[in-house]
BALOBA-1460 file (C-alpha; in Angstrom, 3 decimals):
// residues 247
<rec num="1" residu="x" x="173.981" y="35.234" z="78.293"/>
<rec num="2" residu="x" x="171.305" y="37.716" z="77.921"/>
<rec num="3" residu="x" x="169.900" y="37.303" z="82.016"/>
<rec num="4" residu="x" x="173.948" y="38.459" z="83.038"/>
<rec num="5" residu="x" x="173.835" y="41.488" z="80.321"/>
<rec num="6" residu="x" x="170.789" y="42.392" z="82.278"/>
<rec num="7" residu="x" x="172.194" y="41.746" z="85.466"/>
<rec num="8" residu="x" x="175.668" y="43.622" z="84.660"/>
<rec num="9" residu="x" x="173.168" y="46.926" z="83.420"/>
<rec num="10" residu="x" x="171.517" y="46.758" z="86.704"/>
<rec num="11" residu="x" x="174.727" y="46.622" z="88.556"/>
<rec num="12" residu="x" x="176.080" y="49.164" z="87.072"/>
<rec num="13" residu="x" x="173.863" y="51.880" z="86.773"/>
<rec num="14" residu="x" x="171.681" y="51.130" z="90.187"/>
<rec num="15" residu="x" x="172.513" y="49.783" z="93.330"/>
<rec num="16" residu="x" x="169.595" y="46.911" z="93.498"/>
<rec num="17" residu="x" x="171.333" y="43.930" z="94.794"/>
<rec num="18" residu="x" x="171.087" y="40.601" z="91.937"/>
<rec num="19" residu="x" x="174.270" y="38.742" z="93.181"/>
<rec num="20" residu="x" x="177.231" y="38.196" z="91.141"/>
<rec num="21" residu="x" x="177.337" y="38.957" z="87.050"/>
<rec num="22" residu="x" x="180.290" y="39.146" z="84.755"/>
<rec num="23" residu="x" x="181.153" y="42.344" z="84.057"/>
<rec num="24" residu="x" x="179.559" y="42.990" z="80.791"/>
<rec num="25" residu="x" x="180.156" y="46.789" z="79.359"/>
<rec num="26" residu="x" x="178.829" y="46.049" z="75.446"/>
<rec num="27" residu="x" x="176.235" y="43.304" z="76.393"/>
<rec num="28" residu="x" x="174.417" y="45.491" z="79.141"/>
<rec num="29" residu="x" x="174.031" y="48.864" z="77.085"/>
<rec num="30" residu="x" x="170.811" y="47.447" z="75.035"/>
<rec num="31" residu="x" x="169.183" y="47.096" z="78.733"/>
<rec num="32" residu="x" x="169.329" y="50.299" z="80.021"/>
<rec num="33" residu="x" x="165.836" y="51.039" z="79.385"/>
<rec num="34" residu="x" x="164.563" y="47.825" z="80.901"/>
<rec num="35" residu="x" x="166.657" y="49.120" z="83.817"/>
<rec num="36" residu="x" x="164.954" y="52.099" z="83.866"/>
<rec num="37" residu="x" x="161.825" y="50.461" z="83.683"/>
<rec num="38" residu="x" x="162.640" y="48.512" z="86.778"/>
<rec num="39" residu="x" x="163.487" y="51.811" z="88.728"/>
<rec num="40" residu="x" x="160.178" y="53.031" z="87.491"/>
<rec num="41" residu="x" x="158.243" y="50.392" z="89.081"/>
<rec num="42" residu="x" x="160.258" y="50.404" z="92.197"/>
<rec num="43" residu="x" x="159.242" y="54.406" z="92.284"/>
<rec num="44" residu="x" x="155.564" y="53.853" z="91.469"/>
<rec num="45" residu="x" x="155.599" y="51.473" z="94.675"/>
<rec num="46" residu="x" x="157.505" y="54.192" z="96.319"/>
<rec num="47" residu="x" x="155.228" y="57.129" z="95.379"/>
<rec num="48" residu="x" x="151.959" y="54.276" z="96.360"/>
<rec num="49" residu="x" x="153.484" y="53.835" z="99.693"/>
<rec num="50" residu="x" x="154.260" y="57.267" z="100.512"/>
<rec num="51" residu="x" x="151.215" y="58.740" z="98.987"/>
<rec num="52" residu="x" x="149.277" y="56.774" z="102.046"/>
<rec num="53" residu="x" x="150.591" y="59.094" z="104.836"/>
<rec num="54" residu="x" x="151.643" y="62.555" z="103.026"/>
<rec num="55" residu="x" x="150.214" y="65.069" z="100.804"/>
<rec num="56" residu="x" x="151.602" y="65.194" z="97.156"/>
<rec num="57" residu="x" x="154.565" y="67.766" z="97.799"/>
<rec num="58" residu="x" x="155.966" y="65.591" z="100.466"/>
<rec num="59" residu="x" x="155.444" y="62.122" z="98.211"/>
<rec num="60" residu="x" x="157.228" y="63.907" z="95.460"/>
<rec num="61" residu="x" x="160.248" y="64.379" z="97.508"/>
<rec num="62" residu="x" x="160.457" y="61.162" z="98.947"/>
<rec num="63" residu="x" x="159.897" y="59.810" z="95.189"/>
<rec num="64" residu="x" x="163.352" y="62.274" z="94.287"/>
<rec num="65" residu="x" x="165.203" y="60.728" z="97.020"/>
<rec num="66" residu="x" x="164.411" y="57.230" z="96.448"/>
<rec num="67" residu="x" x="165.316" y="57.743" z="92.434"/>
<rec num="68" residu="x" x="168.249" y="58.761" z="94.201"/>
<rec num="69" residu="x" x="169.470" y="55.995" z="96.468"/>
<rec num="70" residu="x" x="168.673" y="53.486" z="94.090"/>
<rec num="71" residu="x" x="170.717" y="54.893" z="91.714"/>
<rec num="72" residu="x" x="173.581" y="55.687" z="94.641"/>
<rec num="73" residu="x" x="173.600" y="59.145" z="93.248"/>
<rec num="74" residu="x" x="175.496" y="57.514" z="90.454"/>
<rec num="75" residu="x" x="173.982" y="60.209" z="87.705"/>
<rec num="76" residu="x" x="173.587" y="63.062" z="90.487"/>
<rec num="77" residu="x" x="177.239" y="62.414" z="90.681"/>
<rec num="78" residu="x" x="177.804" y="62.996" z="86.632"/>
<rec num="79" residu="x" x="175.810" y="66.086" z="86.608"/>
<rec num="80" residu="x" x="177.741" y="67.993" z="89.220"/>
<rec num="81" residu="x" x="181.353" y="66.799" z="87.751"/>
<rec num="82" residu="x" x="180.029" y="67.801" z="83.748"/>
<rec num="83" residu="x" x="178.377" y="70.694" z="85.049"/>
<rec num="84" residu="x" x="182.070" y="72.178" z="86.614"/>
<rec num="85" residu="x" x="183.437" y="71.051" z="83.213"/>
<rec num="86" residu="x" x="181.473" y="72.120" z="80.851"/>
<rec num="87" residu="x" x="180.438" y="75.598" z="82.103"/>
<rec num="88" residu="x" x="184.265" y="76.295" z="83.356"/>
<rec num="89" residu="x" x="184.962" y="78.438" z="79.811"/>
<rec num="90" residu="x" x="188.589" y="76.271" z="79.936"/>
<rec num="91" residu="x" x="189.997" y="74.547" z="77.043"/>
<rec num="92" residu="x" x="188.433" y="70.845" z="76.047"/>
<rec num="93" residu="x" x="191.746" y="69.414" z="77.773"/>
<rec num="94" residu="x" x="191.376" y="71.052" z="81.036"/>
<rec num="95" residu="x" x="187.678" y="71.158" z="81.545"/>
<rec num="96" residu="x" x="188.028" y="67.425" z="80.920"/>
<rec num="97" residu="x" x="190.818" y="67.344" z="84.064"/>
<rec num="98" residu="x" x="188.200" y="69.315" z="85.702"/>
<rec num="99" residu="x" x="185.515" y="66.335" z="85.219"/>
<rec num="100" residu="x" x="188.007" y="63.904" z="86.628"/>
<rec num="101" residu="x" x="188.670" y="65.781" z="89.587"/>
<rec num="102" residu="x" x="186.198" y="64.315" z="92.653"/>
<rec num="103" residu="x" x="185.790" y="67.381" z="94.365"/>
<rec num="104" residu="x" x="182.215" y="69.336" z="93.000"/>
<rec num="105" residu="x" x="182.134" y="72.970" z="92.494"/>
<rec num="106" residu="x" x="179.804" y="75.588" z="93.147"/>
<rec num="107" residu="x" x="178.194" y="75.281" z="89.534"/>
<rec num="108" residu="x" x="178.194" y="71.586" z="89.819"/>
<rec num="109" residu="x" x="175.727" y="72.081" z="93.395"/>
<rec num="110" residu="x" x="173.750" y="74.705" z="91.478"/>
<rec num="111" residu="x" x="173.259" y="71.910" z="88.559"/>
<rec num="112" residu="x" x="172.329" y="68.825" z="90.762"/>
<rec num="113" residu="x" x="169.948" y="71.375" z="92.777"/>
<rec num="114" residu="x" x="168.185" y="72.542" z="89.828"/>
<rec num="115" residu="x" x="168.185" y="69.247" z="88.321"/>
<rec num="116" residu="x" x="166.579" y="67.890" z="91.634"/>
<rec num="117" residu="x" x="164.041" y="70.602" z="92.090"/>
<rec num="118" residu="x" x="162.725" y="70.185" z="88.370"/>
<rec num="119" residu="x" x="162.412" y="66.656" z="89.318"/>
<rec num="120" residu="x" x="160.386" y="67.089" z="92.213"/>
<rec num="121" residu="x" x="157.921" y="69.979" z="90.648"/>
<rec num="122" residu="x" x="157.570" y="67.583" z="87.654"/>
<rec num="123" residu="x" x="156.369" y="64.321" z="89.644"/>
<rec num="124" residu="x" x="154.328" y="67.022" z="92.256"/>
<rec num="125" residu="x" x="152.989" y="68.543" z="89.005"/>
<rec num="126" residu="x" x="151.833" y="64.990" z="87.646"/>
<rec num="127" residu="x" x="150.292" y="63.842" z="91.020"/>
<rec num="128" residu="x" x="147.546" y="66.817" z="91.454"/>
<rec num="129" residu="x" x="147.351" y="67.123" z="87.244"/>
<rec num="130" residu="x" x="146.126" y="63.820" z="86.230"/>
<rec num="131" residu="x" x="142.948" y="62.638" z="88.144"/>
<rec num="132" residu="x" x="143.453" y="59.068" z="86.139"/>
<rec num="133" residu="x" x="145.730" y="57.263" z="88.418"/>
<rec num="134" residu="x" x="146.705" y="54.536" z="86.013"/>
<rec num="135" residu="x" x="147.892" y="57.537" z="83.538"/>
<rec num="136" residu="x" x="149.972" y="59.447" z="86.559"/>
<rec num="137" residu="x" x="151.488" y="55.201" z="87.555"/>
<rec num="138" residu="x" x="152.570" y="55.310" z="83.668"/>
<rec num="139" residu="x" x="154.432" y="58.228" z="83.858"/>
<rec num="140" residu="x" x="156.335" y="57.347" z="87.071"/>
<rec num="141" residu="x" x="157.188" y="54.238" z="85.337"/>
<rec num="142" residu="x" x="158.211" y="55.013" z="81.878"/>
<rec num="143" residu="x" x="159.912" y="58.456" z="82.550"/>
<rec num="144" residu="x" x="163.265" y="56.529" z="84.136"/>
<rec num="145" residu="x" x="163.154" y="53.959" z="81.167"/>
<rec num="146" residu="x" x="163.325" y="56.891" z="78.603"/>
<rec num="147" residu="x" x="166.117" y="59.018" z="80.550"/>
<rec num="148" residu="x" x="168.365" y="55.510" z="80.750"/>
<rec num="149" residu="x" x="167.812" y="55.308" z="76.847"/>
<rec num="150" residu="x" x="168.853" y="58.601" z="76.050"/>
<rec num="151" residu="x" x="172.434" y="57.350" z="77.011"/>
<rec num="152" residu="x" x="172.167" y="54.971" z="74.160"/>
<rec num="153" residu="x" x="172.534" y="57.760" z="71.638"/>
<rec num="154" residu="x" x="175.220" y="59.068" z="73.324"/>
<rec num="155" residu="x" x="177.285" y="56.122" z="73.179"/>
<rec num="156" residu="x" x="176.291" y="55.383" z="69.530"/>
<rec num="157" residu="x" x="177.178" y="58.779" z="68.264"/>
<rec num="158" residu="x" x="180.037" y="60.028" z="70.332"/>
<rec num="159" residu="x" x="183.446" y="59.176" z="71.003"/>
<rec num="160" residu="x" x="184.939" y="58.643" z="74.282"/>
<rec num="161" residu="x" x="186.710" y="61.895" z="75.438"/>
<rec num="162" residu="x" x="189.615" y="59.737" z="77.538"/>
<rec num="163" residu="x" x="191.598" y="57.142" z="77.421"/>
<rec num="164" residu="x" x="190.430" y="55.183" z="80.587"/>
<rec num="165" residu="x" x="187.629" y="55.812" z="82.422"/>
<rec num="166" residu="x" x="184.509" y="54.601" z="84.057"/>
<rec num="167" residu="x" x="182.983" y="54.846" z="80.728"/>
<rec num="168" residu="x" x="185.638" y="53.532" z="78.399"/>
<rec num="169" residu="x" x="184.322" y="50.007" z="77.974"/>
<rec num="170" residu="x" x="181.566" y="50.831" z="76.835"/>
<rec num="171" residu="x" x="182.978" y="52.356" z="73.709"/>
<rec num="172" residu="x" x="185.045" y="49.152" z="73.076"/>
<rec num="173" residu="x" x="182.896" y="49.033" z="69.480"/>
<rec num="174" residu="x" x="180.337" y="51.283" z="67.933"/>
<rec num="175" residu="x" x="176.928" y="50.343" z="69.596"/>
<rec num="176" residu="x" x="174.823" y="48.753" z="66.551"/>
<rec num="177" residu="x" x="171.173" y="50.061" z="65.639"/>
<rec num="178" residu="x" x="169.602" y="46.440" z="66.906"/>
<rec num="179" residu="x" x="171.189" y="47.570" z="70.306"/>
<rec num="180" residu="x" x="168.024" y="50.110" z="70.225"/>
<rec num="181" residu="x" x="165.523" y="47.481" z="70.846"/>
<rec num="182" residu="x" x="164.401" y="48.294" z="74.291"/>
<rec num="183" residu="x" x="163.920" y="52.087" z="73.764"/>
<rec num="184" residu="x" x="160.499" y="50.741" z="72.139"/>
<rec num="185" residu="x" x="159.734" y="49.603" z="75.443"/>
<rec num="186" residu="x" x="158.967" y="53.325" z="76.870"/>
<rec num="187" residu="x" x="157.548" y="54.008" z="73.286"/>
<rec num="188" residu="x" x="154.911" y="51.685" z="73.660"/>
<rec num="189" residu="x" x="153.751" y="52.715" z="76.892"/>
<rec num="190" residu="x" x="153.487" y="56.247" z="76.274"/>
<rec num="191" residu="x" x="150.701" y="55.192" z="73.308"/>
<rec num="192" residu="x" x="148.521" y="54.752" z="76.551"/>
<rec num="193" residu="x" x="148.356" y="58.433" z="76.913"/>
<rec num="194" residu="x" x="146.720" y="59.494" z="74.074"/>
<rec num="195" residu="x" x="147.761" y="62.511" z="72.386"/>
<rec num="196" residu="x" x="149.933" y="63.141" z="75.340"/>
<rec num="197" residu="x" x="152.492" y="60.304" z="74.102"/>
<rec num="198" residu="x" x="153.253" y="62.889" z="71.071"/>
<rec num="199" residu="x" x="154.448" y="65.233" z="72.950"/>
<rec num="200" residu="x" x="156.521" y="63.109" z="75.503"/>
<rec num="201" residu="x" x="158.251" y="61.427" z="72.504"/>
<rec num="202" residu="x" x="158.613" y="64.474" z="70.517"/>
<rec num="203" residu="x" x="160.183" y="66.120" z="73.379"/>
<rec num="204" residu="x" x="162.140" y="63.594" z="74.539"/>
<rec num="205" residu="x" x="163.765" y="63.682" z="70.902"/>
<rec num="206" residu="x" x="164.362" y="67.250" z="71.278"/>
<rec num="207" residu="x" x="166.118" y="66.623" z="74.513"/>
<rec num="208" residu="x" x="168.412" y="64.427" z="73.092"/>
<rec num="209" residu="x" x="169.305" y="66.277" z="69.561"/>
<rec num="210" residu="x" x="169.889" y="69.724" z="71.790"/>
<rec num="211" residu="x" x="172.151" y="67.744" z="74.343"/>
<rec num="212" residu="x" x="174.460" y="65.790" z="71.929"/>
<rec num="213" residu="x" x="174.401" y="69.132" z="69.741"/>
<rec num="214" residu="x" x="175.749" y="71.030" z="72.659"/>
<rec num="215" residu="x" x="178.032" y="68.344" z="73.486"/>
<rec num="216" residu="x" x="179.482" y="68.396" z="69.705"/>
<rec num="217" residu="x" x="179.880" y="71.976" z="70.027"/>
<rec num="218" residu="x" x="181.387" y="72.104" z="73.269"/>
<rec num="219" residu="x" x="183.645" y="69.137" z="73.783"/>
<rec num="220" residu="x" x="183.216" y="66.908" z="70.379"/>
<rec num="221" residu="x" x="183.464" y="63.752" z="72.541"/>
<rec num="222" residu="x" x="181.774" y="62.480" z="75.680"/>
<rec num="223" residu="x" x="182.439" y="60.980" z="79.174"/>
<rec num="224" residu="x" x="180.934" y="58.610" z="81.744"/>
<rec num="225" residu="x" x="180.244" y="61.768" z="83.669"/>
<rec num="226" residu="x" x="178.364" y="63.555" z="80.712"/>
<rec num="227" residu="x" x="176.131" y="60.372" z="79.762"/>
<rec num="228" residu="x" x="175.100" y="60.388" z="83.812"/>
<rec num="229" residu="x" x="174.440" y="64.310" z="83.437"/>
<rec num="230" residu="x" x="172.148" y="63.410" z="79.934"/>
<rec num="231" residu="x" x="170.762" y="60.766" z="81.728"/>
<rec num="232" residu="x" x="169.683" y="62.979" z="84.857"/>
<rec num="233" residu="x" x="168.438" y="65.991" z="82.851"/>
<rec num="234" residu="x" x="165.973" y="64.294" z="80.338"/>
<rec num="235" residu="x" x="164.396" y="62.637" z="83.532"/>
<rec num="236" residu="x" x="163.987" y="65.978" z="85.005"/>
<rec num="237" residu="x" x="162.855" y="67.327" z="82.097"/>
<rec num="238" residu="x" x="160.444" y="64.666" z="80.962"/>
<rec num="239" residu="x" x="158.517" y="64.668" z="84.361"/>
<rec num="240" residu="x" x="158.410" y="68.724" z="83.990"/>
<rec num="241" residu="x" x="156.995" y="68.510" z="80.808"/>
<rec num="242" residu="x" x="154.308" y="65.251" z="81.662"/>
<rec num="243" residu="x" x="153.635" y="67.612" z="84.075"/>
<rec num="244" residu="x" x="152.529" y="70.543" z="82.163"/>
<rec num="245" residu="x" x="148.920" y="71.305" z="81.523"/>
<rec num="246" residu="x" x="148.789" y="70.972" z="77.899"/>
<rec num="247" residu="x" x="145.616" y="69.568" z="76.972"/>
């Protein structure tokens, strides 16, 4: 059923309680942007809410750490482990050992805190920059749906770097193109920025091309740990750049 694929995506990506679901890996992956779209309202009530009693900088932070404990640190948690990986200059074998190990290295904190300090000087920068607080809401909203899409292409066009894993079942069977359907959802909202919705989109393209391209190059697979770390750094990126005075 399509209500448990939904339920299974939220479960496994977030840490909102919806009772019990089947386990679902290849139902749940088309849903990742509704997911996201769900956080994004949950952040736009955060940011509302904290916005009452503190000045932008301070709402922006508390906006990070909610994103955060809703997700249970679940992407936070792939950055640092690709990040020691990836930028250890070992062999594909080894710097995948490296992934697997639980422990985070010193490049893996110096990823998550960059990645969380782009984060909060993107949503700061979209608070004071847009004076049309329906357009600033939009952002807060979409922005999450788009980042959980972005592991859509991943999955389609990748295989998975190791036999077991957290994110082995949901390579089970190439991801079909009707799987896509939700990423539309973001789409479509971002048409209520005007011009603006050009760039977002465009870059949000660029994102992904330059991050699977640099996965090809580097590993030619991917990991549960990677798809959390392409997940965390479009968001990051995609507030920075909504952010940015362009127009």
């Amino acid at each position: 059923m399509r209500i448990d694929d939904l339920r299974s995506a939220i479960m496994f990506i977030t840490i909102i309680p919806v009772g019990n679901a089947p386990f679902s890996p290849i139902g749940m992956i088309r849903f990742f942007p509704v997911v996201g779209l769900i956080l994004g309202l949950l952040l736009f009530c955060v940011d509302a809410f904290a916005s009452l009693f503190w000045p932008p900088p301070v709402a922006a932070i508390i906006d990070v750490v909610a994103l955060v404990i809703l997700t249970g640190a679940f992407h936070l948690d792939g950055v640092g482990d690709a990040s020691d990986g990836l930028f250890s200059h070992r062999s594909k074998e080894r710097s995948l050992e490296i992934m697997k190990d639980s422990r985070t290295g010193v490049m893996g904190l110096i990823a998550i805190f960059i990645s969380l300090a782009i984060k909060i000087a993107g949503i700061y920068s979209v608070k004071i920059l847009f004076t049309n607080y329906f357009q600033a809401a939009l952002i807060l909203i979409m922005i999450p749906s788009y980042s959980r899409a972005s592991m859509l292409f991943g999955i389609r066009y990748f295989k998975y770097g190791r036999e077991s894993g957290t994110g082995h079942s949901l390579f089970e069977k190439r991801l079909p193109l009707r799987d896509f359907i939700f990423v539309s959802v973001p789409v479509i909202l971002s048409l209520m920025l005007g011009l603006r919705c050009l760039i977002i989109n465009s870059f949000f393209v660029l994102m992904v091309f330059l991050i699977l391209l640099f996965y090809k190059k580097k590993m030619g697979c991917i990991t549960g740990d990677m798809l959390g770390a392409m997940c965390e750094i479009t968001e990051s990126c995609l507030f920075l750049i909504c952010g940015a005075s362009l127009f």
